[in-house]
N, C-alpha and C positions, 0 to 999 in steps of 0.2 A: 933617669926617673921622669923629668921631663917630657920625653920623648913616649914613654907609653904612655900617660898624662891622655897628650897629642892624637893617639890612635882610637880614644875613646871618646875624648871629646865635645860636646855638641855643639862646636864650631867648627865646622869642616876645611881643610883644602884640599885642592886635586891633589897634590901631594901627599899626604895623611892618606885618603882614599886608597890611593893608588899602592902607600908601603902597605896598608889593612888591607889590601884586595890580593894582596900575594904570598902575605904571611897564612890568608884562609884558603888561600885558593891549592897551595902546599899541605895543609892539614888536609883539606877537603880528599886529594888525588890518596893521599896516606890511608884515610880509613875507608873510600872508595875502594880502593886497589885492595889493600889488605882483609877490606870486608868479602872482596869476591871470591877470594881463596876459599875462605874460611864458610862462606854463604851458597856459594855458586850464581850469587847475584848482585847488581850494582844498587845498591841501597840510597843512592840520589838521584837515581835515573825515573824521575817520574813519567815521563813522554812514554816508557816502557810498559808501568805498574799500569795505568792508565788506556793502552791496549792492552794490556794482558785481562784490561777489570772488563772488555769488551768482547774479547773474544771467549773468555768464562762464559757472559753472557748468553754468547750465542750458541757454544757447544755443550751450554748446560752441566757445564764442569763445578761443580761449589767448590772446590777443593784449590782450585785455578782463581776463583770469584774472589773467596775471603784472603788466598794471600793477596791479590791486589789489594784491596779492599782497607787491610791491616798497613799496608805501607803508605798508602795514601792520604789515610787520617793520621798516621804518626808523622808524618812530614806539614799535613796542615796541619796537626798541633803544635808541633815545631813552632813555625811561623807565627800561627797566634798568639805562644808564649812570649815569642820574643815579642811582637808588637806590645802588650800586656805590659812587658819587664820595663820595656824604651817609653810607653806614654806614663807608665808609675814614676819614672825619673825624671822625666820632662814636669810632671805636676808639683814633685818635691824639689824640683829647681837642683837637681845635680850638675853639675859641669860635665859628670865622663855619665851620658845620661845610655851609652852601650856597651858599659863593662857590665854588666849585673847578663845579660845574656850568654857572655863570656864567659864569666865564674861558673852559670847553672852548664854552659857544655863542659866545661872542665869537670867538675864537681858529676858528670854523669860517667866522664871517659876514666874518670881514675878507681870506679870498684869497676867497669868496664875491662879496663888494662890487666885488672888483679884478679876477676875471677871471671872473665868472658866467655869461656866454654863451660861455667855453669849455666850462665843464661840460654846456649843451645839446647840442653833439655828443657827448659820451661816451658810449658805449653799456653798457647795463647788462643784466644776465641776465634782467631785469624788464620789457622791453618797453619802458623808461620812462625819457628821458637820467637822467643822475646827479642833474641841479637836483634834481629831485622826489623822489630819495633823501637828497638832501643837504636839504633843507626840511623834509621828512618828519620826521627823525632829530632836528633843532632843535626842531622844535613838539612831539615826544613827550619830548623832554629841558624843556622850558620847563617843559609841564604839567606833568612828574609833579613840577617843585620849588614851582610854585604849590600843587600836592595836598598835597608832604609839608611846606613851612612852617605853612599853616594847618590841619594834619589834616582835608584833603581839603576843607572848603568853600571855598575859593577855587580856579578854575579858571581861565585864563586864556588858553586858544589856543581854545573854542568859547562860543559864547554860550549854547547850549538852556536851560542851567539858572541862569542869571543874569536869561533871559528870565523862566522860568517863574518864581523868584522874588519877581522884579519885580513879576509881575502877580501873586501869589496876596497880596503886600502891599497890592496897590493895590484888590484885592477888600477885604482885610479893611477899609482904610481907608477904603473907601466903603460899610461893609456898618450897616445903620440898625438899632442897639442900640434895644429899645423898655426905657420909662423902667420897666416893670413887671419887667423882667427882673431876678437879681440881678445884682450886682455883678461878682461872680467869676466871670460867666458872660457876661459883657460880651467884645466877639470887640476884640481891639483889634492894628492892629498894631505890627509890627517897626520903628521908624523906622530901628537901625543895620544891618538885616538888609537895606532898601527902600535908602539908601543907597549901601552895599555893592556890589547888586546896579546900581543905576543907574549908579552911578561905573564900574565895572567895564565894562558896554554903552558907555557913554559915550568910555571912554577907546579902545576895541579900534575901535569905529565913526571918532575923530579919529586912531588911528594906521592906520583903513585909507585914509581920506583923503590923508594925509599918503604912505602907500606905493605909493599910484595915481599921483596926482602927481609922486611923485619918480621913477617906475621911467619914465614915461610921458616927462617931460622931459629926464634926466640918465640915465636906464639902474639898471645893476645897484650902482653907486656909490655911489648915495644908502641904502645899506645900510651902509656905513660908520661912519655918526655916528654910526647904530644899535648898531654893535659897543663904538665906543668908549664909549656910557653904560653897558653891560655892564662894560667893563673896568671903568670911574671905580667900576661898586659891588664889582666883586669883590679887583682888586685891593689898596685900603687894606688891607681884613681879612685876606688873606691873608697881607699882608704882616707887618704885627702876630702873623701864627701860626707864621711862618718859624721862628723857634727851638726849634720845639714839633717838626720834621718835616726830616730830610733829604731826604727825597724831597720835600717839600712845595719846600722852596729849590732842588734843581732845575729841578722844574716850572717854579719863578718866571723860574730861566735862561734858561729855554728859549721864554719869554714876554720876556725880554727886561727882567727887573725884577732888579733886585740885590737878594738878601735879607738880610735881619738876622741877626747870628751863632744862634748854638744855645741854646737854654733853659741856666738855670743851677739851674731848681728845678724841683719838681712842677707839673704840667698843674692849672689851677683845678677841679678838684673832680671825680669820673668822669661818662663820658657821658652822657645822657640816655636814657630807653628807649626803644628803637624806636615809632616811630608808622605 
């Protein structure tokens, strides 16, 4: 219990970061991977959405324009919610002030899980059924709480910069210091930095695995277990902050969790500053 407590936290260590940067980073490859089957497109890949809203532009395609268009604000809404979720928790003084971004992606993937190819018929103003707005909004709400736990080095819904990482360690680790050099001048690398970054590839690469497979055999379903390890982190901590927030103990109602009564003293200590 302790231990997801820790993962939500608004006291960070590299540590904590680093177990949240791989437990997301495994969801993220999961409904990446499993969404392309089902999509025929990678629903976190904005660098993509972003050309694709470009070359709409210029071949005069609208059809091409609004699905860009459609993925790009569902991913910046994403993002904003969660900043929105993280500075409401910060102001009410919570301790886990990035479970609440966690419950709302859980709390999207579990009718997600259960009736997913409904949402492929829905039409949206975006060219583009609702899944790929509903996906979209997930992977911009993920990232931006990987961004804002570890002030921004940790990313967890694209890989470009975990790659590039990866390899500029793996240069320096193979780069041949001569004995005349000095010391201080010695090119050495990052082993928690090479790490980090490998753990991270590693992890996003086994849960797209895992999301090919499961969407492929079982359907939209196997999204499921996915929501409830979200729940299992955000829930505890929240539940611990319930006295701290009436609205907080709502929300918990409306999830479906009985909260704890109301605070009987001062919040532990004021917020932390914005990052």
């Amino acid at each position: 219990m302790r231990r997801l407590r820790l993962l939500t936290h608004r006291h960070r260590a590299p540590s904590t970061n680093r177990a949240l940067g791989l437990l997301l980073a495994f969801n993220a490859g999961a409904i990446n991977a499993g969404g392309f089957l089902v999509l025929h497109m990678y629903t976190s890949h904005m660098t993509g959405f972003a050309s694709q809203f470009a070359d709409g532009l210029v071949l005069g395609n609208a059809r091409l324009l609004l699905n860009a268009l459609g993925a790009i604000l569902a991913f910046l809404s994403g993002a904003a919610v969660c900043a929105i979720l993280v500075n409401w928790a910060r102001q009410h003084r919570l301790r886990s002030v990035y479970a609440l971004p966690f419950l709302l992606e859980a709390l999207l993937m579990f009718p997600f899980g259960l009736m997913g190819s409904i949402t492929l018929s829905w039409p949206t103003p975006f060219a583009v059924p609702l899944t790929v707005l509903l996906l979209s909004f997930i992977m911009g709400l993920q990232n931006a709480v990987g961004s804002k736990t570890s002030g921004g080095s940790v990313r967890t819904t694209h890989m470009t910069g975990n790659i590039t990482d990866l390899g500029m360690e793996l240069g320096k680790l193979l780069y041949w210091n001569r004995r005349a050099m000095a010391k201080h001048a010695w090119v050495r690398h990052d082993p928690h930095r090479m790490r980090t970054a490998g753990g991270l590839l590693g992890m996003f690469v086994l849960g797209g695995v895992a999301g090919a497979l499961g969407f492929s055999r079982v359907g939209f379903v196997c999204v499921v277990p996915l929501a409830a390890l979200l729940l299992a982190v955000s829930i505890p901590p929240l539940w611990q902050d319930a006295p701290r927030s009436r609205l907080l103990r709502r929300v918990l109602a409306v999830a479906g969790v009985k909260a704890r009564g109301s605070a009987r003293g001062a919040a532990d200590g004021p917020p932390p500053p914005e990052r």
